[in-house]
N, C-alpha and C positions, 0 to 999 in steps of 0.2 A: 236608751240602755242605761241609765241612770238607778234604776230600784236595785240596787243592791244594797247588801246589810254586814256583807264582810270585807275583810281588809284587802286590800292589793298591793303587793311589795313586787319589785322588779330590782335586779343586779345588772350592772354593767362596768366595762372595761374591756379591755384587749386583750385576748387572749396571754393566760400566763400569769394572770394580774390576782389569782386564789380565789374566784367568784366560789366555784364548786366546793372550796373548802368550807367557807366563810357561809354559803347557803345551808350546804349539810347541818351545821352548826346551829346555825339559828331552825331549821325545822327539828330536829330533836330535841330542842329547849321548849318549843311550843307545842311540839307535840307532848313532853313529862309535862305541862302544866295544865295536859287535859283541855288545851285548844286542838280546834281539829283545822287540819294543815292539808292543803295541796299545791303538789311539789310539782313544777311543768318545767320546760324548756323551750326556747323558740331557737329557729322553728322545729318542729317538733312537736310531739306532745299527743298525737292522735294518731291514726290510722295513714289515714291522707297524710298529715304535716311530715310523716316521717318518712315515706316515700316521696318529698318533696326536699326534705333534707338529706335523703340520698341522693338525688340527682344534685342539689346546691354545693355540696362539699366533696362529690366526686372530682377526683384529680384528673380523670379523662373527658372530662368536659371543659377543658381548656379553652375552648372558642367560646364558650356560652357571653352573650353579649352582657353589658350591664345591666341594659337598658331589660333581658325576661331576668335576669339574674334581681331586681327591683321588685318584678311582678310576681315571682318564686315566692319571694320571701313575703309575701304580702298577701299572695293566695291561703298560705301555711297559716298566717297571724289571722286571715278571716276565719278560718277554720276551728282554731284552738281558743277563738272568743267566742264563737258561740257553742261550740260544745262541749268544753271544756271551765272556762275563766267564769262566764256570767252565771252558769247554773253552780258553783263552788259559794262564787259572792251573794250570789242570792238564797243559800243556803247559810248564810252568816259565817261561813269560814272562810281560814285567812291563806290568800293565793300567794304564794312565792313563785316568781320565773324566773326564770336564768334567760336575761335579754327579753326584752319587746321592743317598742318603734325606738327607740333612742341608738341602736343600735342599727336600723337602715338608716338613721341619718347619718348617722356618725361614718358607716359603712360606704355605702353607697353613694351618698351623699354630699361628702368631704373627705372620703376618699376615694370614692370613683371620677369624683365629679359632676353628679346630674344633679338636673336645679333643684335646688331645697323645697322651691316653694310646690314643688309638682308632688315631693316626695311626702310632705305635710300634711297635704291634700286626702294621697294615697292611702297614708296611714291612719287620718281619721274615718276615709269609708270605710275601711278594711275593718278597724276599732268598733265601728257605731258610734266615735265620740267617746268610747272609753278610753282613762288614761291612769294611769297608777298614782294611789296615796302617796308613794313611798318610795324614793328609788336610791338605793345606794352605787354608786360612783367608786370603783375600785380605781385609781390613779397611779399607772406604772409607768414610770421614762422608758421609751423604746427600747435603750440599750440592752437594761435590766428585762426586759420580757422577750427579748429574740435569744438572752441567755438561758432562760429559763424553758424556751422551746428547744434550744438546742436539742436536749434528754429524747426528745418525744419526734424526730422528724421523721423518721421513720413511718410513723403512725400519723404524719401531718395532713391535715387537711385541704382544701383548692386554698379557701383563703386565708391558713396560716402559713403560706408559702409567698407572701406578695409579698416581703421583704420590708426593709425600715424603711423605706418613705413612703409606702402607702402607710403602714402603723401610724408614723408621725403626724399625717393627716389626719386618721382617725383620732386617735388621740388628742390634739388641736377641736378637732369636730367636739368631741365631749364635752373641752374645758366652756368651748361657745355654749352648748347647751345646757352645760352647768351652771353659767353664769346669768340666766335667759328663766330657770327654772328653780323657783323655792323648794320645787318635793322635794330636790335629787340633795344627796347629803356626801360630800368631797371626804372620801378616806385615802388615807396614804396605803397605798400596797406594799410598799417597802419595810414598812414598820414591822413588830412580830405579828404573828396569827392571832396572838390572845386579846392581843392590843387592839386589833381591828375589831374584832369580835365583842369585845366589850362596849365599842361605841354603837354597832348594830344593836348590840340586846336593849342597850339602854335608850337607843332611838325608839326601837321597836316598841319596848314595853310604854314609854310615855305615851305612845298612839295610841295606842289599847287600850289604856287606862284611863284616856280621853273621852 
């Protein structure tokens, strides 16, 4: 799964942390400069994924184990690479997603608890071995992002509801896999919107230009 000819970006962080702002952002920069752009989400993103991400974020599924709640999100991510991710990149355009594997590990992970090395595994069969150019790392301290959900609980999802010490783990889980991975590039989320956004564009375009 390797012959691809366009670029692959992925965001992450814990909910709260402006992924959605800061992506929208960067896809209508690339889309004015007449790159062509495809905008995903995990999971999500297809037919299937998204009947898969209504059963993963329904709040009455409260029993759902880790351990299918692992394989959910992994059936969703086989799905949306290959119908979705490799025919984008192998058309030479550039793939932004909101979350891929960096997020069952950090998730499920180090924050559920299931062995990393099972979950590694998981997510390169699920991939085929694909992994992102490019991955920006939204970093928010728990406090400031269960403030930030405060606004939205309402509207909360199964697992923006586990509370700050699951966050804290995930969280923790990231800064590991940050420190583990040269893509992933450490932005502060607390900082202003333009601020961030500035160091994305300018990650961004030096790849490009490469």
């Amino acid at each position: 799964m390797s012959d691809k000819n366009g670029l692959f970006i992925t965001f992450e962080g814990v909910d709260g942390s402006g992924k959605t702002t800061q992506i929208r952002k960067l896809h209508d920069f690339l889309e004015n400069q007449g790159i062509a752009v495809d905008l995903i989400r995990e999971p999500g993103g297809t037919a299937i994924g998204e009947q898969i991400r209504a059963l993963l974020l329904d709040k009455s599924n409260g029993e759902m184990s880790s351990e299918t709640e692992l394989l959910l999100y992994e059936a969703a991510r086989s799905q949306i690479v290959r119908e979705r991710i490799l025919p984008s990149l192998r058309a030479g355009q550039v793939v932004i997603c909101d979350r891929f594997f960096d997020s069952t590990t950090a998730y499920q992970g180090y924050g559920r608890g299931l062995d990393l090395a099972d979950i590694e595994r998981l997510n390169r069969w699920a991939t085929g071995g694909l992994e992102p150019d490019l991955t920006f790392f939204l970093d928010l301290p728990v406090k400031e992002a269960m403030r930030r959900m405060e606004g939205r609980l309402i509207d909360s999802d199964r697992l923006e509801e586990e509370g700050c010490e699951f966050l804290s783990r995930v969280r923790d889980g990231y800064l590991e896999i940050l420190a583990r991975n040269s893509r992933m590039v450490h932005l502060d989320a607390t900082t202003p919107i333009d601020s961030i956004y500035k160091q994305i564009q300018s990650k961004v375009w030096e790849v490009i230009n490469k």
